[in-house]
N, C-alpha and C positions, 0 to 999 in steps of 0.2 A: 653472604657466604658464611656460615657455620663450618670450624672445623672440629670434628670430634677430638679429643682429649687422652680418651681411655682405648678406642678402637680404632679403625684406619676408616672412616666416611666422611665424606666430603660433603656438604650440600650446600648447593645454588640456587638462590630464588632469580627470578628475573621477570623484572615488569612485561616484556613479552611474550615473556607466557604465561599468564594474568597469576604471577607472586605462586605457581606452584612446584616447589623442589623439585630440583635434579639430583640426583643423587650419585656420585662418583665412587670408585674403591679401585684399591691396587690394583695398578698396569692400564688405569684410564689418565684420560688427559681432559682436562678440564680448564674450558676454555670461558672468559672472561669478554665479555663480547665489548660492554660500557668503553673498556682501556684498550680493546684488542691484546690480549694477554693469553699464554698460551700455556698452563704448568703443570704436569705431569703430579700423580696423586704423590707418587715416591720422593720428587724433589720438593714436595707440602710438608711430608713427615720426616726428611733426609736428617734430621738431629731429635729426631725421637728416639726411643727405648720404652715401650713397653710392651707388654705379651702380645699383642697383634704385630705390630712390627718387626718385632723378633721374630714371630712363627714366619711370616711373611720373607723375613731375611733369610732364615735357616733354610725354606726352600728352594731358593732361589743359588745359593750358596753351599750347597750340602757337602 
């Protein structure tokens, strides 16, 4: 699992699907199959701050 830094994308490899990304973004849910784990993109980035997140926040919140 890679999470982006600078933008809101999420991505998952997963040996059943022979190592090729999935790719997740705001209001997807992103599911962890190895631990059974189930976490929404927004509670990945819930203490971040930067310009995607924010744009993201402001619409959500306007």
């Amino acid at each position: 699992m890679l999470i982006e830094q600078d933008t809101v994308e999420v991505e998952v490899f997963r040996r059943s699907d022979s190592w090729r990304p999935s790719y997740y973004y705001w209001g997807d849910m992103v599911v962890l199959e190895s631990v059974e784990l189930s976490l929404s993109v927004e509670s990945i980035y819930e203490r971040v701050r930067n310009e995607d997140v924010i744009r993201f926040l402001a619409d959500i919140n306007p």
